[in-house]
C-alpha positions as CSV (number, residue, x, y, z in Angstrom):
1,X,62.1,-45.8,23.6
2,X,58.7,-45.9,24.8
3,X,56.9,-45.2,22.4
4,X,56.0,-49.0,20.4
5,X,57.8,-49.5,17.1
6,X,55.0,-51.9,15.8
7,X,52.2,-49.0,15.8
8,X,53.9,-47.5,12.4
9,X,54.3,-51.0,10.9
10,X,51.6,-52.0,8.2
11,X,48.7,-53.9,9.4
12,X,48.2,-57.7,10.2
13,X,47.3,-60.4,7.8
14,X,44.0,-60.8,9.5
15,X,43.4,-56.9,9.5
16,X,44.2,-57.0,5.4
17,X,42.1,-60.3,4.6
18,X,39.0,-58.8,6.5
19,X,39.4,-55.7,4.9
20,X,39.5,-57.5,1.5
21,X,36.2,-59.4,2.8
22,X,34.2,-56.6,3.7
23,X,35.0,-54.4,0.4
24,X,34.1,-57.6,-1.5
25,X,30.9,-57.5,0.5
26,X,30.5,-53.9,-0.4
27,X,30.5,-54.6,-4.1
28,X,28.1,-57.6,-4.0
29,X,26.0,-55.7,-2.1
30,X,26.5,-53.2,-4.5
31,X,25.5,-55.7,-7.6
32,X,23.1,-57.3,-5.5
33,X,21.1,-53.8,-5.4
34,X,21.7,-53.6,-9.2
35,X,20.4,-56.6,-9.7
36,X,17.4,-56.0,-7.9
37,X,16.8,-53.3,-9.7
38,X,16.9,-54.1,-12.7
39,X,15.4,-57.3,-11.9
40,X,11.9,-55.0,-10.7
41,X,12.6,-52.4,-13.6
42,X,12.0,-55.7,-16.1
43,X,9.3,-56.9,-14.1
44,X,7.4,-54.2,-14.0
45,X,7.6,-53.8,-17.8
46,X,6.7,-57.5,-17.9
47,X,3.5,-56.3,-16.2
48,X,3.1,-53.6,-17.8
49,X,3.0,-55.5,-21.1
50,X,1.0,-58.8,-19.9
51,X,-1.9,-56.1,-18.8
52,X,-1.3,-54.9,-22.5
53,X,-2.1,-58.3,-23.9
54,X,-5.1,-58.6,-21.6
55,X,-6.9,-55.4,-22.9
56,X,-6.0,-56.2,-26.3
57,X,-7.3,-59.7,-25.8
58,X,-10.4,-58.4,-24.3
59,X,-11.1,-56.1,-27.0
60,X,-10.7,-59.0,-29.2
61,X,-13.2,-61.2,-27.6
62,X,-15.7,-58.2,-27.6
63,X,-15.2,-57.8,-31.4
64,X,-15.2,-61.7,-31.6
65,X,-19.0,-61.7,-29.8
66,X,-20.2,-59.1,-31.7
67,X,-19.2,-61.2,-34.9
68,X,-21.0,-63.5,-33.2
69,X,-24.3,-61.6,-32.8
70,X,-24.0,-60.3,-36.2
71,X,-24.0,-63.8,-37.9
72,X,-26.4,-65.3,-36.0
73,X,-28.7,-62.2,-36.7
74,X,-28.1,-63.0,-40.1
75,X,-28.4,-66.2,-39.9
76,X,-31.6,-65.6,-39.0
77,X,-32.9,-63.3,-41.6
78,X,-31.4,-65.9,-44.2
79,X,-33.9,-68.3,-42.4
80,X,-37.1,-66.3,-42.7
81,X,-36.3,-65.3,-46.3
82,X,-36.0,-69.2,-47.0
83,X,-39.0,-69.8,-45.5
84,X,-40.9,-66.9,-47.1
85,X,-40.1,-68.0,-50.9
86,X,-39.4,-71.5,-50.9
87,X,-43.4,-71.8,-51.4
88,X,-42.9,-69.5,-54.2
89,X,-39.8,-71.2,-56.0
90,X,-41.8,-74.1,-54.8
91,X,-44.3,-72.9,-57.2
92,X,-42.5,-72.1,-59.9
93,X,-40.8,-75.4,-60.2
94,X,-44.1,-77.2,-60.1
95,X,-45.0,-74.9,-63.4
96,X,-41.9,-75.3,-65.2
97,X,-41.6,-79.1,-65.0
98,X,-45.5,-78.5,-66.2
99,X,-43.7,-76.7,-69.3
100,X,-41.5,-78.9,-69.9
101,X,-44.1,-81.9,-69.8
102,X,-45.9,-80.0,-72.2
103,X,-43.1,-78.4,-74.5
104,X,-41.7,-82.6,-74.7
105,X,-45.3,-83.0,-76.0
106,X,-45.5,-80.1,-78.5
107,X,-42.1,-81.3,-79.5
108,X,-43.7,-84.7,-80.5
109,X,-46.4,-83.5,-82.2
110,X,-44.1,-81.3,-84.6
111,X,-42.0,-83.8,-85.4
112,X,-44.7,-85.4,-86.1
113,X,-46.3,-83.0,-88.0
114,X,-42.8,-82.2,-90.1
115,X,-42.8,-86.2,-90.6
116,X,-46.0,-85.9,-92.8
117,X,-45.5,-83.3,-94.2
118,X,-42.6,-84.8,-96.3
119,X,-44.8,-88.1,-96.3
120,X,-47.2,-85.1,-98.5
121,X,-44.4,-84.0,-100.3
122,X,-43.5,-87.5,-101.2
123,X,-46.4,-88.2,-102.3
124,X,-47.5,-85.0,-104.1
125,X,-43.9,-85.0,-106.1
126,X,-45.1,-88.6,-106.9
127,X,-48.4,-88.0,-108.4
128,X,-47.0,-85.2,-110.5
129,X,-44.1,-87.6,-112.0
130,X,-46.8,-90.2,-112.8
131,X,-49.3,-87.4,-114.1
132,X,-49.4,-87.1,-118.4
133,X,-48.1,-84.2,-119.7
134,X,-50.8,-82.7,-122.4
């Protein structure tokens, strides 16, 4: 009986647990890689997108300046058309408060005009009632 009984006989306690640790290990490490990777997969899109945004926010505040040019540019014209007929509507205001002085006027004098001619009236329809008849 040389040969030792306890070589056939399952492992220790110690030998089991430590085997139990180190295939836990395996499997976090396993996740942990997982993790990781995914982890730089959705960083990476992340990046991808936020350079996304930034183009489309830089096209944006191109468009936005060019708005910007335009209506000042605009502006501008508006100004110098102002300034080139405001003498003329200047003008023209000037002459029709003139008409209106004058038409206010005219207006008088008709109704003044109408008032004796029905004074004539009056008067004529007067001297014909008071005239004999032959």
């Amino acid at each position: 009986m040389s040969e030792d009984l306890t070589r056939n006989l399952p492992s220790s306690f110690e030998e089991r647990v430590l085997a139990g640790l180190t295939t836990i290990r395996q499997e976090q490490a396993t996740q942990f890689a997982a993790l990781r990777q995914e982890q730089a997969t959705q960083l990476a899109a992340l990046s991808q997108e936020q350079a996304a945004q930034r183009e489309m926010i830089g096209h944006l505040n191109d468009r936005f300046n060019s708005l910007d040019v335009r209506l000042t540019s605009l502006e501008e014209k508006v100004d110098a058309r102002l300034r080139e007929t405001r003498p003329i509507w200047e003008g023209v205001l000037a002459r029709l408060t003139g008409l209106e002085t004058e038409m206010k006027t005219l207006n008088r004098h008709f109704k003044s005009l109408i008032n004796d001619m029905f004074k004539l009236r009056s008067l004529v329809e007067e001297l014909e009632d008071n005239q004999p008849t032959a």
